[in-house]
DOPA-957692 format. One record per residue (C-alpha): residue number from 1; x, y, z. Coordinates in steps of 0.25 Angstrom, whole numbers, plus 2048, in hexadecimal, padded with zeros to 3 digits. Layout:
% residues N
- NUM:X:Y:Z
...
//
This chain:
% residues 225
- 1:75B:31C:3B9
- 2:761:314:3C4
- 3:76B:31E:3CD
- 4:773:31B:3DA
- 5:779:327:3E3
- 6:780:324:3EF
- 7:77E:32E:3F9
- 8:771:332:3F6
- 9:76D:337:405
- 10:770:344:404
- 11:777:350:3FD
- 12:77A:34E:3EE
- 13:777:340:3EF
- 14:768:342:3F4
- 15:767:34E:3E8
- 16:76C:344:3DD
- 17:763:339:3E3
- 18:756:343:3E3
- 19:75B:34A:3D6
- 20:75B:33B:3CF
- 21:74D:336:3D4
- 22:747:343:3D0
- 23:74A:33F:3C2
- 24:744:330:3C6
- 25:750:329:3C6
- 26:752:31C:3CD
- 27:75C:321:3DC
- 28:763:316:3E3
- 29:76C:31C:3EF
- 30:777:317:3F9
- 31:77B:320:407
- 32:77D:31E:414
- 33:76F:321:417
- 34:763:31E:412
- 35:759:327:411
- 36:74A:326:416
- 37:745:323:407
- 38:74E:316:405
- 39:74A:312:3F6
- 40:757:30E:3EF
- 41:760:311:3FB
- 42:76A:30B:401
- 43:773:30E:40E
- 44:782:310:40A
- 45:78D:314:40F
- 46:798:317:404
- 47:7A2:312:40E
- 48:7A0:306:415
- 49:794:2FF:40C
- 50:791:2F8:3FF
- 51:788:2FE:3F6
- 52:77C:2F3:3F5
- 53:77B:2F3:3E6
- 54:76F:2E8:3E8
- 55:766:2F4:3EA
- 56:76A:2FA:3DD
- 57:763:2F7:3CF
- 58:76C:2F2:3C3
- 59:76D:2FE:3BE
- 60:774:30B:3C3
- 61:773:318:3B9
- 62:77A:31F:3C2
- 63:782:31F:3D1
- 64:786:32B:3D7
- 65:78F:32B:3E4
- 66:78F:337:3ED
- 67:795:332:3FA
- 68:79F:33E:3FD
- 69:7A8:346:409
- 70:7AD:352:40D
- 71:7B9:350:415
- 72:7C0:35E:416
- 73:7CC:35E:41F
- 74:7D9:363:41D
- 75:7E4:357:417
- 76:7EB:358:424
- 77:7DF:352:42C
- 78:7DA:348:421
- 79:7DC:33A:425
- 80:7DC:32E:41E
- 81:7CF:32B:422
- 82:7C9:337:41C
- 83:7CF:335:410
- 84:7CA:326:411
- 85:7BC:329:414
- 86:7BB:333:408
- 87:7C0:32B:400
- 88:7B6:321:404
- 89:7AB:328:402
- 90:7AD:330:3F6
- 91:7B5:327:3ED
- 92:7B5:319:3F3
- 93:7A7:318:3F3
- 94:7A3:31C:3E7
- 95:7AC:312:3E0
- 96:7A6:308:3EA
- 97:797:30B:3E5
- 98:79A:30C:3D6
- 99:7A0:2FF:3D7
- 100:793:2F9:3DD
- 101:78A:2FE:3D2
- 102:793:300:3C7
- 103:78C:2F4:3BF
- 104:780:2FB:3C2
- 105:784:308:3BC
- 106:78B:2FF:3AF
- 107:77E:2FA:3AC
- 108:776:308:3AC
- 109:781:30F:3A5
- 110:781:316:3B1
- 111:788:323:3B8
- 112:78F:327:3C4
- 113:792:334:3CA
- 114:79E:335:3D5
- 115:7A0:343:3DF
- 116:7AD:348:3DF
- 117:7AF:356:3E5
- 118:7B5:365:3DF
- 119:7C0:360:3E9
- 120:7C5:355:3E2
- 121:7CB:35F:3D6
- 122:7CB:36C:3DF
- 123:7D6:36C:3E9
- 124:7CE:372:3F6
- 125:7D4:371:402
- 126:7CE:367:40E
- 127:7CA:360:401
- 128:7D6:354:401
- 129:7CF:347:406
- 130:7C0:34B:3FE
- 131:7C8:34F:3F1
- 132:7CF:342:3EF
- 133:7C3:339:3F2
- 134:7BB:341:3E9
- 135:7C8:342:3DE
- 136:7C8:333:3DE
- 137:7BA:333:3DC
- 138:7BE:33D:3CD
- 139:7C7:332:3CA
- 140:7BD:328:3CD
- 141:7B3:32E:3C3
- 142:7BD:331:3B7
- 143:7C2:321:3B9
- 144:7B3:31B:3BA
- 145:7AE:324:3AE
- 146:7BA:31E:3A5
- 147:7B7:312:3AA
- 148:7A8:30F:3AA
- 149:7A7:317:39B
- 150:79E:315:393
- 151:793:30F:39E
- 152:796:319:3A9
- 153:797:327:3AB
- 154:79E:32C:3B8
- 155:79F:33A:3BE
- 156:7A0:33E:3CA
- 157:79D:34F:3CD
- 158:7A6:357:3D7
- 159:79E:361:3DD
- 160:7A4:36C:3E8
- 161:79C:36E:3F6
- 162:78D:36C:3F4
- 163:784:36D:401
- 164:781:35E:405
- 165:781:359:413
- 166:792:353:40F
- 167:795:363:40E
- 168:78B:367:41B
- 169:798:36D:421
- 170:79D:374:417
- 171:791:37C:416
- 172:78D:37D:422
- 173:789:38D:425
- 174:786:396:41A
- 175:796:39C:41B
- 176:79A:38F:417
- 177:790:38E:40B
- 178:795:39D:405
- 179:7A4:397:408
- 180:7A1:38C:401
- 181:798:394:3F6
- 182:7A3:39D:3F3
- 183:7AE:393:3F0
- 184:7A6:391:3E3
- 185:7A6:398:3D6
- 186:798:397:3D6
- 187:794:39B:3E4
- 188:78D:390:3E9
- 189:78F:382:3ED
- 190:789:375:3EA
- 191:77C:370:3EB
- 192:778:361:3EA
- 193:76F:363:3DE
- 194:77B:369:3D6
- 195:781:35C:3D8
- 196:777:354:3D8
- 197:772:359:3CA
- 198:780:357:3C4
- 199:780:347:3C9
- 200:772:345:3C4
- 201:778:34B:3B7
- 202:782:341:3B6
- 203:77A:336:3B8
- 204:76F:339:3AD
- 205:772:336:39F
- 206:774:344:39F
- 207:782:341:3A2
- 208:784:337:39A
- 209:790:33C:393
- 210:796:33F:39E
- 211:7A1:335:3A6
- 212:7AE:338:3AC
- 213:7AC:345:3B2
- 214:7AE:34D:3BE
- 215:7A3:357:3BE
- 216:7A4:365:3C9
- 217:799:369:3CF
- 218:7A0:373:3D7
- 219:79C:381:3D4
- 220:7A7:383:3CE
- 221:7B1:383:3D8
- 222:7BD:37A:3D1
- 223:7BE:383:3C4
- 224:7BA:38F:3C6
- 225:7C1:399:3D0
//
C-alpha cells in the first residue's frame, strides 16, 4: 500500500510513519523538514507551498494530514491573525493537499484521516481560535465522507493533550503533567502510539466500514465526568 502523511517529522506523525513501514508499507511524506534519510520526502510547508504531486505514485491508499496548533490565549487577546494562522494550518491546508492527490486516493479507493481536537466539541476555556479551526475540520469530514461514498472513507480522530513537541509547554515539569493527568477520567494523558494506532486503524481495511466519523481519543475526558 501506497500512504501519504504530511507531517511525518515528529510526534504523531513520525509514530504513524514508523508504525506503517513496520507493516511494509510503501511512506511518502511532506514537512517543513526533511529528515537525514530522505527516501520519499519532500519539504513542505502547509502554508505557503504546493504539494509536488510529481513525486507521488498514481496511487494513494491512504493520506493522513497532521499539521496542528495550540494557540491558547484568552479571546480578548486573540487577533485576527491568530485566528487566520490556525485556520491556516489546521483547516486550509488540509483541504489544499486533499485536492492535490484526490485523483490519486479515487483510483486506490483510498482513505483519509483528519485531527480535530476534544476542544472542538468541549467548550474549554483559552480554547476559542484552535476549537473553530479544528470544528471546521469535523465539518469538513462529515461533508467529504458523504461526498466521496462509496470510493473514499474519511475520518478524522480528536484526540485531548498527547506529549509531542506541539504540546512541549503544557507539559513542561512533572506538576504540569499530574494537572494535565487528572483532568482525565482515566488518569493519564496522551501518548502518540495511542494515536497513531488508531490512524493506522482507519486506514487498513480493517476499517473499511467505517466513513463519516469523529472518533475521540481522549481519555475520556468529553463524556465522562
Amino acid at each position: 500500500m501506497n500512504y501519504l502523511i504530511i507531517g511525518a517529522t515528529s510526534g504523531i506523525g513520525k509514530s504513524i510513519t514508523e508504525k506503517l513501514r513496520n507493516q511494509q508499507h510503501q511512506v511518502f511524506s511532506a514537512q517543513r523538514t526533511v529528515t537525514e534519510d530522505a527516501t520519499n520526502q519532500q519539504s513542505f510547508d502547509v502554508i505557503t507551498d504546493e504539494l509536488n504531486v510529481s513525486m507521488l505514485p498514481e496511487n494513494i491508499d491512504g493520506l493522513v494530514y497532521c499539521p496542528g496548533s495550540i494557540n491558547l490565549k484568552p479571546f480578548h487577546r486573540l487577533t485576527t491573525a491568530d485566528y487566520y494562522n490556525d485556520w491556516q494550518i489546521n483547516f486550509l491546508g488540509a483541504v489544499k493537499v486533499i485536492q492535490a492527490v484526490l485523483p490519486r486516493l479515487k483510483t486506490a479507493k483510498g482513505s483519509i484521516v483528519l485531527f480535530s481536537s476534544v476542544a472542538a466539541q468541549t467548550g474549554m476555556p483559552f480554547h476559542a481560535s484552535i476549537a473553530s479551526a479544528k470544528a471546521a475540520i469535523e465539518g469538513l469530514t462529515y461533508s467529504l465522507a458523504a461526498e466521496f461514498a462509496p470510493l473514499i472513507r474519511v475520518n478524522a480522530i480528536a484526540p485531548s493533550l498527547t506529549d509531542t513537541p506541539l504540546a512541549t509547554k503544557l507539559l513542561a515539569d512533572d506538576s504540569k503533567k499530574e494537572a494535565a493527568a487528572k483532568r482525565h477520567p482515566l488518569q493519564k494523558f496522551g501518548q502518540v502510539n495511542d494515536i497513531a494506532s488508531m490512524a493506522s486503524f482507519l486506514l487498513s481495511s480493517d476499517a473499511s466500514f467505517i466513513t463519516g466519523q469523529v472518533i475521540k481519543i481522549d481519555g475520556g475526558m468529553s463524556n465522562i465526568r
